[in-house]
C-alpha positions, 0 to 999 in steps of 0.5 A, a space after each residue: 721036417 720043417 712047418 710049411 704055410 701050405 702043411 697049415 693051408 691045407 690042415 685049415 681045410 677041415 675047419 668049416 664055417 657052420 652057416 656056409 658048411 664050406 671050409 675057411 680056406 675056399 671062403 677065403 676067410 685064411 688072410 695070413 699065416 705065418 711060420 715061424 719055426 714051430 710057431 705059427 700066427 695066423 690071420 682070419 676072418 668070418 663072413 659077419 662081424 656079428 658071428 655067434 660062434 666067432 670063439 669057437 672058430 678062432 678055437 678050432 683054427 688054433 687048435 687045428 694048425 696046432 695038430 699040424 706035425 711040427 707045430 708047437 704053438 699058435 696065435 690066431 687073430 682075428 680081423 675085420 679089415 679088409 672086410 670080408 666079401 664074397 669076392 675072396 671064394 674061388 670063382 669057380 666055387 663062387 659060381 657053383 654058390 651062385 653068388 
């Protein structure tokens, strides 16, 4: 069975981000993924530039789409541009977050 976008989407949610405790996916911090056969690239960002554990995130987004059933291999990039905003978490998150 063929790699999906959303086989990947929904693997990423067990990656949180250590400062919010909410996953990558509801912060909106998953810009791209793209499957291409059994390999996967994927885009990301994270709330500060200045994140002390930025490598250890890319590791564990890589790692993880890399546990997804079909998978082979993955790059994981990691980008500031657009920068991130609040904007990008679902609105009704958002509200609960109170931002």
């Amino acid at each position: 069975m063929a790699v999906t976008e959303k086989d990947v989407r929904n693997a990423l949610k067990g990656v949180k981000d250590p400062e919010l405790g909410l996953d990558l996916v509801v912060l909106g911090l998953i810009y791209d993924i793209d499957v291409k056969g059994a390999h996967v690239d994927a885009v990301i960002s994270l709330t500060s530039p200045m994140c002390p554990v930025a490598g250890q995130i890319v590791d564990n987004v890589r790692e993880t789409i890399e546990g997804v059933e079909g998978v082979e291999s993955a790059e994981v990039e990691l980008t500031f541009d657009p920068p991130w905003t609040p904007d990008r978490i679902n609105p009704l998150i958002r509200s609960s977050l109170g931002l």
